[in-house]
N, C-alpha and C positions, 0 to 999 in steps of 0.2 A: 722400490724406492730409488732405486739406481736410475732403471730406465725411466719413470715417471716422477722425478722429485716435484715438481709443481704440484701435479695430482695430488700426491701422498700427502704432504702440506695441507691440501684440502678437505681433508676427510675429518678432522677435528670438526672445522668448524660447522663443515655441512652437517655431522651426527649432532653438535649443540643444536644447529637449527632444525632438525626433525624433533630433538627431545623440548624443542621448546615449543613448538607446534603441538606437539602434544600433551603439552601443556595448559593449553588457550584453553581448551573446556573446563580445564578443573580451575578457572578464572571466574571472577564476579563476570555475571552479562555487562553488555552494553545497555541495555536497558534498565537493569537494577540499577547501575550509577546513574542513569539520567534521571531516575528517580530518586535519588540520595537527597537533593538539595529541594524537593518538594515535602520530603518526609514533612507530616505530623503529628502530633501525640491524640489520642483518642481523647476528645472533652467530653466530661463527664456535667450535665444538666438539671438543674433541679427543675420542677412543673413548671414554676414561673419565670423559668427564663433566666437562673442565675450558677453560673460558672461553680461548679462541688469540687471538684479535681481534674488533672491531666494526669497522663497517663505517657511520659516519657522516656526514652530510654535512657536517659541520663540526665542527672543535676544540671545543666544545662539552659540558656537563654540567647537565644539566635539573634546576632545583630549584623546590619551589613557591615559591607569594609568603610563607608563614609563615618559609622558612627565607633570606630576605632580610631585611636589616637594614629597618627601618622609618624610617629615615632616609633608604633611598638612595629608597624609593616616594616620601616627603615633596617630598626634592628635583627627583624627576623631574613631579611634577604641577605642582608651582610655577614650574617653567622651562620646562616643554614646552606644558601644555594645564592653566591651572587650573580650567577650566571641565571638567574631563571629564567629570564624570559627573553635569552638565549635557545635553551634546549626546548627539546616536544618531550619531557616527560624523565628521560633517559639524560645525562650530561657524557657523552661518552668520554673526554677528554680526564673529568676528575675521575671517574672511574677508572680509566686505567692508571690513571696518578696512584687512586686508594690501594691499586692490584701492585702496583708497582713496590708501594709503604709497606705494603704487608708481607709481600714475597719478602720482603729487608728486614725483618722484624719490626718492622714499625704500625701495628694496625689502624687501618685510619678507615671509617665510613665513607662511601661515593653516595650515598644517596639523596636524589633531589628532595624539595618538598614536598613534589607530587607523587614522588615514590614514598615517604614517610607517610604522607595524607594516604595512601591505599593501603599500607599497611595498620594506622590507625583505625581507617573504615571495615576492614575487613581483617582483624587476628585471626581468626579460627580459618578463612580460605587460605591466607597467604604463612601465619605463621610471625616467627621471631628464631628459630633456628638460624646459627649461623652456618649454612649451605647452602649450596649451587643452586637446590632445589627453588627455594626461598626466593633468592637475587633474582629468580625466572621469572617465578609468580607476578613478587614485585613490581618489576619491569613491566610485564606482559599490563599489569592493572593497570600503571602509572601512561601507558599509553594508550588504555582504553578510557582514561579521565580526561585526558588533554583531547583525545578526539569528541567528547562530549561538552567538555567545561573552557570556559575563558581562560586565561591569566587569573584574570580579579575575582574571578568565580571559587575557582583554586583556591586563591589566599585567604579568600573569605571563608570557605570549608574547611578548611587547614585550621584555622583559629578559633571556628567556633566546636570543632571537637576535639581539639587535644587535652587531654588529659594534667590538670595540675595539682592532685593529692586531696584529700579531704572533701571528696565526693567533689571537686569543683569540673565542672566540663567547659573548656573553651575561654575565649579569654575575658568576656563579660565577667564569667562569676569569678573565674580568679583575681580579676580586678578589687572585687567585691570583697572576695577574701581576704588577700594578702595587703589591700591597701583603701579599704572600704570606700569605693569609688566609683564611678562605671570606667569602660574601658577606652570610652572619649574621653575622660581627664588627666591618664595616667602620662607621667611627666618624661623627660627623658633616659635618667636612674628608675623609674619604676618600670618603665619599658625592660629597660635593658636587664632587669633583674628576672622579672618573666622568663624574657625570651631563653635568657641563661639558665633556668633551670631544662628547656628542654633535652639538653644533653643528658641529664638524670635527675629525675624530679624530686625523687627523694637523698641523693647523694648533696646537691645542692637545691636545698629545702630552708629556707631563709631564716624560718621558726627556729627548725633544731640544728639547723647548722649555718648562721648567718656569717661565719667567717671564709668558705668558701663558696659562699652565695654569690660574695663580696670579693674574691678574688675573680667567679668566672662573671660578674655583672662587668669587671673590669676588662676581661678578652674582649669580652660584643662591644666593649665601646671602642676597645682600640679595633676590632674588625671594623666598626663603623669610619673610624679614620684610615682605615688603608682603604676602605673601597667609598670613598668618596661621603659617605650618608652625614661624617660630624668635622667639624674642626678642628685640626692637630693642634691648635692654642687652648683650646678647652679640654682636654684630654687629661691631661694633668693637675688641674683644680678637681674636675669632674670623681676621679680615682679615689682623692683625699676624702669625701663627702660621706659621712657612713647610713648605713642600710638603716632607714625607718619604716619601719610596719604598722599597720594599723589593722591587726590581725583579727578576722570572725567567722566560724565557720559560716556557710550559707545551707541553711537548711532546708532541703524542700516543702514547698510550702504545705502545710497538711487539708487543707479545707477546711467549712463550717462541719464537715462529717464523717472525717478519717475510717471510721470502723465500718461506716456504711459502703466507702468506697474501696476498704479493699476487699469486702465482703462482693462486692460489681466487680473489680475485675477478676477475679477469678475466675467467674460469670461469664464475664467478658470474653479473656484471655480461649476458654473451650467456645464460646460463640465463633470468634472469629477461626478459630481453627477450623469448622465445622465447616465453616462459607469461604474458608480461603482469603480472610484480611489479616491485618499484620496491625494489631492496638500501638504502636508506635509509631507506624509511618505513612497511614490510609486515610487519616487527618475522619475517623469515626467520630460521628456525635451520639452519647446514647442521653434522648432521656427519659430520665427519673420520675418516681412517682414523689419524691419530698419534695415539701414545700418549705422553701428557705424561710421564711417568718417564722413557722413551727418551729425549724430547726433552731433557728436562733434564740426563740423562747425557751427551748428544750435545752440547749447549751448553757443560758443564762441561769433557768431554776435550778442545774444540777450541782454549776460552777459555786452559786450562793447558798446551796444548803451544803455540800461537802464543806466551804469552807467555812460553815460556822460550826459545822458536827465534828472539824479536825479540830476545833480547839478542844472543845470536849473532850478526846479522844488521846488527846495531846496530855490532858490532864489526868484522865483514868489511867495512861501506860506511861505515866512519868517516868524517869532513869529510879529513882526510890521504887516505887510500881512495879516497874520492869525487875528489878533486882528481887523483888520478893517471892517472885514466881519462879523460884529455883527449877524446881523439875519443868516447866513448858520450856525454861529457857534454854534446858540443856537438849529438849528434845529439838526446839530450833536449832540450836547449833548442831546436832548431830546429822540436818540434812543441809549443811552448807558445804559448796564445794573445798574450804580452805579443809574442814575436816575430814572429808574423803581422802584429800589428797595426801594427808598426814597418816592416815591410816596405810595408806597404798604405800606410804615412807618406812614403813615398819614399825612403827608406836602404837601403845596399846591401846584402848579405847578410854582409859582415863586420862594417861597424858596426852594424847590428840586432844579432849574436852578441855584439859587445862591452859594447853595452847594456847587455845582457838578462844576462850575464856579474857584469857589475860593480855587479847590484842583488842585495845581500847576504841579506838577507831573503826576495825571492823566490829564489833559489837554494836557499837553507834549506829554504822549503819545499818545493823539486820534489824534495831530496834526499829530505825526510820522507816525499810522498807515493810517490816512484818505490820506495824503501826497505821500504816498509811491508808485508811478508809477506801473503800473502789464503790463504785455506780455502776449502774445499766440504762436505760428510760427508751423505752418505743412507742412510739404514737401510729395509729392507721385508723383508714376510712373505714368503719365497718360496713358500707353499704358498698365496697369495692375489693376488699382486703388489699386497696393504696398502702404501703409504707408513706408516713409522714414526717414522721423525724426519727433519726437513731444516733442514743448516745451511749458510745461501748465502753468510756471508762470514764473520768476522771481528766485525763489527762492522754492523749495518743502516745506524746512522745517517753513518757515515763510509762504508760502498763497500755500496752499493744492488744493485751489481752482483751477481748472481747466477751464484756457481760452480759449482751444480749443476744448471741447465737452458740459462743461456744461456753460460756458458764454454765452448770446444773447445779442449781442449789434446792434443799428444801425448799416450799411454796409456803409450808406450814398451812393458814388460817386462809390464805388467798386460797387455797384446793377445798374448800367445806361447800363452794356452788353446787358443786359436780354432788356431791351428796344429795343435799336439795332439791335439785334437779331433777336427778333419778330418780328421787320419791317424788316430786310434782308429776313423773312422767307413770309413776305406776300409780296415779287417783287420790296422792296427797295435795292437800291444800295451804297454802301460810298460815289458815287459821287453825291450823290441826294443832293437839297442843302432846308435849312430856313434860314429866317431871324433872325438874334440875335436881338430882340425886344422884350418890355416889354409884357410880355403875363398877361393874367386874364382869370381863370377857375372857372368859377361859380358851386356851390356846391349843393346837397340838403340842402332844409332847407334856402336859400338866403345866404350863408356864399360864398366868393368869394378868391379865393388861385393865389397870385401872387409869384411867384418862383422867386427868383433873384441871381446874382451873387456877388461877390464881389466887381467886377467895374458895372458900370450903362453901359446899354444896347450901342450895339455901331451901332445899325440898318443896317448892314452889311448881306451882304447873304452869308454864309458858307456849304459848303459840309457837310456830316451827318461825314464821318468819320474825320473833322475837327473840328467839333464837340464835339466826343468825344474825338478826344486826350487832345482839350481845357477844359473838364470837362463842357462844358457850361450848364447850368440848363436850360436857357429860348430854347433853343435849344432842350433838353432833353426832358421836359414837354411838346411841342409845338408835336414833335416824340409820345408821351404816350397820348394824345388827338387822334392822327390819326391811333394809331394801338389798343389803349383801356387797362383798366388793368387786362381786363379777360384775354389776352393774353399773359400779360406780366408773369401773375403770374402759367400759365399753364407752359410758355418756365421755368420759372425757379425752379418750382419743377420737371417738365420731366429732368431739367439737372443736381437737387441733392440738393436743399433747400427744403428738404421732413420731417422735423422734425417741425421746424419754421411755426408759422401762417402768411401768406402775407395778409393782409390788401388792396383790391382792392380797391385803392383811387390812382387818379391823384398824389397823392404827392411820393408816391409807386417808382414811377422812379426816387427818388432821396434817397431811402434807407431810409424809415421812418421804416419799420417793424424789429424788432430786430430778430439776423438771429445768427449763430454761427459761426465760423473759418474753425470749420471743411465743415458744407456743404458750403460755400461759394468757398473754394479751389475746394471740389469732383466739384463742379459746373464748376467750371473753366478748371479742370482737362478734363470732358466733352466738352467743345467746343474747348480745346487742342485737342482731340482724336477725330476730324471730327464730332463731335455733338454727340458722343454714350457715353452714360452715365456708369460706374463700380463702385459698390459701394466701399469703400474703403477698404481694407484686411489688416487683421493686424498680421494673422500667416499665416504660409506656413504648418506645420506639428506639428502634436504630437507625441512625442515617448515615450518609456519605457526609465527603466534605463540601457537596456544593448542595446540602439541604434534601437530597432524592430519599425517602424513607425506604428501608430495603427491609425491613421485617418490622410490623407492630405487633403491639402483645395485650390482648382483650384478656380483661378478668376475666379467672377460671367461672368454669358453670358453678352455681352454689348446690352443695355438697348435704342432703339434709339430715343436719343433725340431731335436729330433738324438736318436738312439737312445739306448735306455735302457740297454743295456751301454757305447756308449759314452761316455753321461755319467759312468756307476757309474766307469770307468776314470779318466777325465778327474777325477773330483774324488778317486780315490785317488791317484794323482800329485802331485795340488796338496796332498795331504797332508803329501808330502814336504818339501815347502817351507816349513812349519810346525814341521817333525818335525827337520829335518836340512838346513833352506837355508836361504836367504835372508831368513825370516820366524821363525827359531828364537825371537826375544824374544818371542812370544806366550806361549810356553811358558814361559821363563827368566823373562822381566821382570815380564809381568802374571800369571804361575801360574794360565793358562787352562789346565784339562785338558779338557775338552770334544768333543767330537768337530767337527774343524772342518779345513777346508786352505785355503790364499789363493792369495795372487801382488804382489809386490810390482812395482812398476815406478819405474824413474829415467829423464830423456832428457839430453839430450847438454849436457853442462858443470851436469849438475842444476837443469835450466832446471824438470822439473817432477818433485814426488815422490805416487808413488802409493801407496793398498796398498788391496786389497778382500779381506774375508774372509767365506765362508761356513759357516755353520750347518743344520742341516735346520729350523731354525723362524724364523731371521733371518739377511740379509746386511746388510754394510754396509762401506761403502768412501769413501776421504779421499783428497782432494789437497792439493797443501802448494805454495806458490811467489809470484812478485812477478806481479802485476797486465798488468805489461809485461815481455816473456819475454827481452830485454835485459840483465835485470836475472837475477843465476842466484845460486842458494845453493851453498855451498863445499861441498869433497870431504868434508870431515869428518862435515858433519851435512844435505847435500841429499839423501841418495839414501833414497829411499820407505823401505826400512825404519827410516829414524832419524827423517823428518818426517812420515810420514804414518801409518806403522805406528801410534806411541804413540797418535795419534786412537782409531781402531779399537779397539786392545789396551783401553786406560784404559775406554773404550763397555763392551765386552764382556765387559770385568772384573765392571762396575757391575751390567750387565743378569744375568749369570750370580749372580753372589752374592745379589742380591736375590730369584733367581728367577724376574724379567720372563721368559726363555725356561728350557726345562727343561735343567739341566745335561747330564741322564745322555740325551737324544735322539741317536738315531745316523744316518747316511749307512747305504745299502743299500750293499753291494759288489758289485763286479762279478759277473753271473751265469755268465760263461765262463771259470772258472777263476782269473779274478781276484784270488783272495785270494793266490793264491803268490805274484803279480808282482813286490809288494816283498819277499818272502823269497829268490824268485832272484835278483833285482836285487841283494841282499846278496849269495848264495856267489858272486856272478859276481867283484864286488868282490875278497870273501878271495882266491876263486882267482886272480885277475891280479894281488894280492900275491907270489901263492906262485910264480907263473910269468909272471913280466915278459916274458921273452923267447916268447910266444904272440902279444901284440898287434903286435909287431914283425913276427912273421913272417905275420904275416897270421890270420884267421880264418874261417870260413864263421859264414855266418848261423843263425839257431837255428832248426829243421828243427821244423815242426808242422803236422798237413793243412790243405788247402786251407780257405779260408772258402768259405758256403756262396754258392750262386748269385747271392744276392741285394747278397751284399759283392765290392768293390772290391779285388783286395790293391794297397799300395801301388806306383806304378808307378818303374821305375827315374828315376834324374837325369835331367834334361833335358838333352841331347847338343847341340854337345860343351861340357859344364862341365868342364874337369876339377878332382878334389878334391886336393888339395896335402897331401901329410903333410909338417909342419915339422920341423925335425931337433928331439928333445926338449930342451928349454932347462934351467935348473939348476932345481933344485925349489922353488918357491914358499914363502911362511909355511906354506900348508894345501895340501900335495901330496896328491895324488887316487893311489893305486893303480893302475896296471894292471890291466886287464878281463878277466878268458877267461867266453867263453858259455857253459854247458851246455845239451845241447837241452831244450826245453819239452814237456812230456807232452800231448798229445790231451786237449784240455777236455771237462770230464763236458756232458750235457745241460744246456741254459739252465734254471737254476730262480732263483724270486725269493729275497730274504734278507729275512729278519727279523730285529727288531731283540734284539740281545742283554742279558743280564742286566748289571745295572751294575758296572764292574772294582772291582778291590782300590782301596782311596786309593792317591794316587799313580800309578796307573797308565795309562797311554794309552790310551785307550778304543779298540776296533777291534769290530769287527758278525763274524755269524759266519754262515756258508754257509745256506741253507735247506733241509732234509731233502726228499731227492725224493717226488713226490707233491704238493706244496704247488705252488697255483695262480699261474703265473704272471700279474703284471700285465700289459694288455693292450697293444699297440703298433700297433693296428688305427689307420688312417687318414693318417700321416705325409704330412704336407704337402711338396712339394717345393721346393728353397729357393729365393729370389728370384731373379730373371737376375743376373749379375755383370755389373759394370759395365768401359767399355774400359779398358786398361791405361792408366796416363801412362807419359811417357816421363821426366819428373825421378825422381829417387830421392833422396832425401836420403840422408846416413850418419848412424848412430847410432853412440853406443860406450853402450853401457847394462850397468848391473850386470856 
């Protein structure tokens, strides 16, 4: 030091400048920032062309510097950096002013705007630490912005991402916030109030602390008079003037499809990871297989039947209601947080309850929330498995929760196809008839499962597809003894309940296993499309931002489910259910004539209500119920045709009329004979009018040849069940006729059907036979169905429909 003091003197700064040199790498690129101000959010597209979501990084709405008030830029140079465009980035002179402040006890910030703006672009590179390390960082950024951006480039990206509380990003939406305005109208005090919160946003937060909002809106205005931007004559009236707000949060906007959209970017989010894009700032278009008219119809029937089934509901769980249900009430309070937390306090489990009891307000609101009815509804193409609309609740911003993917609820009476099914596909027919008798299925273990309906058995012999359109359970279960539940439970994940564990238990054909919306519909959607299963698709394309497609997405190959007679059969049946059961309001209420059949479904005390119906160019299916399955809607208006049906119907009103799908589109009918099944199924009916005393004395079965090698015929009841005829009980509101069979005639050759010319008005649409000669469609390749899975040994009981 002696001989070299110059030297020695320099050795500080030259090790700063190698420590900051090595520094630069662990900086944002120069090319990431020149990309900063190109960012944008991934648009989300529906088929035709209309905006579903963005997908931004923050609350946020980019505006240039022209469409900013010119006051609020004045106030921010004069408070933050009035030298700015003086310096490149760096102000070296306040900087060592700030070094000088602090060495003295007095801490004071050097930092420019464009060092704040890199610090706000980049926390996780640069940090918030107050250290040398930091101050480097910062620096090193702040002059890799200025050798890419303007001045006015700068100010403009400075303001449109700083941060001002309550999700607002930038100064548009704060504008919109704190003075419900854009940020071209904001005045010179609303300026200045902004700008004064950047020193601490929540320390001077005008809401909850409008008296020192109001002391620092008064510094920026007096900096505004020392550095030139206001008049020292107005400075003084200006001060006296108090803070008015016109306060709302700004929420982002949710779309016509919240649940579908954030169901996409997740989707998304692993896409673009996989290819190397960034869903915030690569300005991605994906789109969508939905079609915004559906969706909106879809939105509209859910929004108008929740809210007439909440008055309803509003009245069955009144505050009187709610009070008399002592024990559920006290088991809802026992899983609320205020209760845990009480326990976790040291209080015993009855004083916690009494607490938690006697706070009037929070009981209010578990009633509201436990109370508050939820939705599902999905629509798709079955000849594509297209996603067409998805409605996940109710409400996005009140229940996030998602009823059509992540909900599993019983299906109950909507799962009795998959029975059906399986027996069409082992050589049953809809005209095959049982008795509607009390059954008993004995269990492992001695436990014994009597299935019943809501009227007592009416010992009647009914057709299978009479069957189901009556929803009958002793019918159903009597059907799942003769085909088995290994079968049942093969047909219905080969047709798209692949997610769901099924429960191989006799009780199984009444919708004991809890299943989801979504596969239930793909399910459906699959015996819509001739038994071939599509998984369901929810984009068609990704692109850039200047329209280049970088990945399209072709429907999956179909997947073969289940034979094409006996899907043709299976959705002739479920005709019935439309036509003469369960689902007749499609017809009656919403005056859909269309060619279409469903299935409704209810579970035990209407804890859930289903209904899914198909179309040959659209399904779509609703659930209706409380959140927490505790919680059950009443006899009068829980069961799927009254809560869930109107979804559907009101949909398929909308899309028919308009001609979203074609009216006059028809179902193929069965190629084996199929078209008589519901005309015998009728003279069976007349004749066990005319001769009651037939099902009494018994019957034989309906005599038709063997099926061919390749078919199953169904096998007897599993030994020893025995079936119980009830003695006949008095006759119901809607007494059902006695049955006599006549035999069935030897089915002509398999030929395919085409579709028929459009009926009279008024009339039921029905397809008509294809003339022989005509090509049958092909059935080459049938996959075979998935292993079934062990039986349990629980069973639930159901009493459904």
């Amino acid at each position: 030091m002696r001989r070299h003091p110059w030297r020695t003197l320099l050795i500080p700064p030259a090790l700063l400048l190698l420590y900051t040199l090595a520094l630069v790498p662990f900086t944002p690129a120069v090319n990431d920032i020149r990309k900063l101000r190109n960012e944008a959010p991934a648009l989300v597209m529906s088929a035709d062309g209309k905006q579903l979501a963005a997908f931004k990084r923050a609350n946020r709405e980019w505006v240039g510097l022209a469409q900013i008030s010119p006051t609020v830029i004045a106030a921010l140079i004069a408070t933050e950096d009035h030298r700015f465009y003086q310096h490149h980035g760096m102000d070296l002179r306040r900087t060592a002013s700030a070094v000088l402040h602090t060495l003295g006890g007095d801490p004071q910030g050097g930092s420019t705007i464009t060092q704040q703006l890199a610090r706000n672009l980049y926390p996780e590179d640069i940090g918030r630490a107050r250290t040398v390390t930091r101050k480097l960082k910062e620096a090193i950024t702040a002059l890799k912005i200025e050798s890419v951006y303007t001045k006015d480039e700068i100010l403009e990206t400075y303001l449109n991402t700083v941060p001002f509380l309550y999700n607002a990003y930038g100064i548009e939406m704060a504008a919109r916030t704190y003075f419900d305005k854009p940020a071209r109208r904001l005045d010179l005090l609303e300026s200045a109030t902004l700008i004064g919160m950047l020193k601490g946003t929540s320390y001077y937060n005008p809401v909850l602390n409008p008296e020192r909002a109001v002391q620092r809106r008064n510094i920026v205005l007096g900096q505004m008079v020392k550095h030139g931007k206001l008049e020292a004559a107005r400075l003084e009236g200006l001060k006296k003037r108090p803070m008015r707000l016109d306060f709302e949060r700004q929420l982002e906007p949710l779309g016509p499809a919240p649940h579908f959209a954030q169901v996409l970017k997740r989707w998304l989010i692993d896409w673009a990871d996989r290819n190397g894009y960034d869903i915030h700032a690569d300005g991605l278009v994906v789109r969508t297989t939905i079609d915004s008219r559906l969706q909106a119809a879809a939105n509209q029937a859910v929004a108008r039947q929740m809210e007439r089934l909440q008055a309803t509901a509003d009245a069955q769980w009144s505050p009187r209601a709610w009070a008399g249900r002592r024990e559920l009430v006290q088991a809802l309070v026992r899983d609320t947080a205020p209760y845990r937390q009480a326990i976790a306090q040291g209080m015993d489990e009855e004083e916690a309850l009494r607490r938690v009891l006697a706070d009037a307000a929070l009981m209010q609101a578990l009633r509201e929330e436990k109370t508050r009815l939820a939705a599902g509804f999905l629509a798709l193409d079955p000849r594509s498995g297209q996603v067409r609309a998805w409605v996940g609740s109710r409400d996005f911003a009140l229940d996030q929760f998602d009823h059509v993917q992540q909900a599993r609820r019983q299906p109950g009476s909507t799962f009795k196809p998959f029975v059906y099914g399986a027996a069409f596909e082992m050589g049953a027919r809809p005209s095959d008839t049982l008795v509607d008798q009390a059954v008993e299925i004995r269990l492992p273990g001695g436990q014994v499962w009597r299935p019943g309906d809501a009227t007592p058995p009416t010992g009647e012999v009914l057709t299978l597809s009479r069957g189901l359109a009556l929803s009958k359970n002793t019918i159903t279960a009597q059907l799942m003894q003769r085909v088995g539940p290994e079968r049942v439970v093969a047909l219905a994940q080969s047709l798209g309940v692949r997610q769901s564990k099924l429960e191989q238990v006799p009780s199984l054909a009444l919708g004991t296993s809890p299943v989801t919306l979504k596969e239930m519909v793909a399910a459906y959607g699959a015996i819509a499309n001739g038994g071939q299963y599509l998984e369901p698709v929810m984009v068609a394309s990704v692109e850039d931002r200047d329209g280049r497609v970088l990945e399209a997405f072709q429907p999956a190959m179909p997947e073969p489910a289940m034979s094409l007679p006996a899907a043709q059969m299976l959705v002739a049946a479920m005709r019935g259910v439309i036509d003469e059961g369960t689902g007749t309001a499609i017809r009656g209420r919403f005056g859909i004539q269309a060619d279409v059949a469903g299935k409704t479904g209810t579970t035990q005390d209407n804890t859930d209500g289903w209904f899914i119906l198909v179309h040959p160019q659209l399904v779509a299916g609703a659930w209706a119920g409380f959140n927490d399955s505790r919680i059950t809607m009443g006899d009068s208006w829980g069961q799927g045709a009254r809560s869930a049906l109107p979804m559907v119907g009101d949909f398929f009103q909308q899309a028919l009329r308009a001609r979203w799908v074609d009216p006059q589109a028809r179902f193929t009918t069965p190629a084996e004979g199929g078209l008589l099944d519901p005309l015998l199924g009728r003279i069976n009916d007349w004749l066990g009018s005319i001769f009651p005393q037939v099902q009494r004395e018994g019957r034989r079965a309906p005599q038709r040849p063997p099926p061919p090698a390749e078919e199953m015929a169904l096998p007897p009841a599993q030994a020893p069940i025995p079936a119980v005829v009830a003695p006949r009980p008095a006759p119901p509101e809607r007494d059902l006729p006695p049955v006599v069979t006549i035999p069935v005639p030897p089915p002509r050759p398999p030929a395919p059907v085409v579709v028929a010319p459009a009926p009279p008005p008024g009339a039921v649409p029905r397809a008509r036979v294809a003339q022989p000669g005509e090509r049958p469609p092909s059935e080459a390749g049938r996959g075979a169905p998935p292993p079934a899975r062990a039986p349990s040994p629980g069973v639930p009981i159901l009493s459904v429909e």
